[in-house]
N, C-alpha and C positions, 0 to 999 in steps of 0.2 A: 554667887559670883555674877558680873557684869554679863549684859547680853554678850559684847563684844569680844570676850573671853575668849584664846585658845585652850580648846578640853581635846588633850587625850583620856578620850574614854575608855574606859576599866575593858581589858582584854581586849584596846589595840596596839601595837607596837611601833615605835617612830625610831628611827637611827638619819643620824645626820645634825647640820648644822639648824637652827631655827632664831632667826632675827624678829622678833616680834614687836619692837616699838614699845607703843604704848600701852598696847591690849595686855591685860594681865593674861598668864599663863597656866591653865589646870590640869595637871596630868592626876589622872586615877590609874592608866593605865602603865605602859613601858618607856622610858626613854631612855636611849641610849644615843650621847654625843653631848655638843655645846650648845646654850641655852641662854639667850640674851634678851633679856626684858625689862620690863619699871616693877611686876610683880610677880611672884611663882607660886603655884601653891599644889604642893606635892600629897594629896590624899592619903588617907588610911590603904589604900588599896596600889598606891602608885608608887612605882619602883623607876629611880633614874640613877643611869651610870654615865658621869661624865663632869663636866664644866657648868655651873650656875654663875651667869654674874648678870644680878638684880639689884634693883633699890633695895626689893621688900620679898621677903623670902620665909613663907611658915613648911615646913615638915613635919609631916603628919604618918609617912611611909618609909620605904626604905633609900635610902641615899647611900652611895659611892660614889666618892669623886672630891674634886674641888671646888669651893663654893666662894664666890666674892658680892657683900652683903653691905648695905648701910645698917639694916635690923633684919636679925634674924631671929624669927620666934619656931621651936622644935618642941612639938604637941609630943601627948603623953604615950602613942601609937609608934612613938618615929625611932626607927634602927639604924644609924648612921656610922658611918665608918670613912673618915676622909680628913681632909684639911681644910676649914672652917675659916676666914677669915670676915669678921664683923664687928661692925663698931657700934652696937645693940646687941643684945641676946638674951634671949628667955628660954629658957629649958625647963618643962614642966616636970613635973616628980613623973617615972614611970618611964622616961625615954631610955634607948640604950645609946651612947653614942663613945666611938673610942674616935683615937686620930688625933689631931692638932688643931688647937685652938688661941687665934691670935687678932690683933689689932687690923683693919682695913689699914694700910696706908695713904 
């Protein structure tokens, strides 16, 4: 990942709103709330509860919540439970994901 990167790192916990621009976004760690960026990328090890809306969005950990995506790609690690909304998507063998899945608008 980019120098410029937000990382929440593995065993810290973030609650709240986070506007990020351009800088892509790395949680290993927790997040809990809304989540506004160009890119996210949710670790084997990173748990978010809440709101995603990105260009570019891979899960790789656990997800709950709502998610608003141009492409979404969901590694073979990632446990998702939520409402999915993307106009790309790649679901590797191995992921568990239940919830709804639909078109970006």
């Amino acid at each position: 990942m980019m120098s410029n990167a937000t990382t929440i790192i593995e065993g810290m916990i973030m609650e709240g709103k986070l506007d990020a621009g351009e800088a892509p976004v790395l949680i290993a760690g927790h997040f809990t709330g809304e989540l506004n960026a160009n890119e996210v990328i949710v670790d084997p090890s990173g748990v978010f509860n809440g709101e995603i809306n990105a260009q570019r969005v891979e899960l790789s950990g656990n997800f709950n919540g709502k998610l608003i995506t141009e492409a979404l790609a969901v590694g073979a690690t990632a446990v998702i439970d939520g409402d999915l909304k993307s106009n790309s998507l790649t679901i590797e063998l191995g992921a568990e994901v239940s919830g709804t899945i639909g078109r970006k608008s």
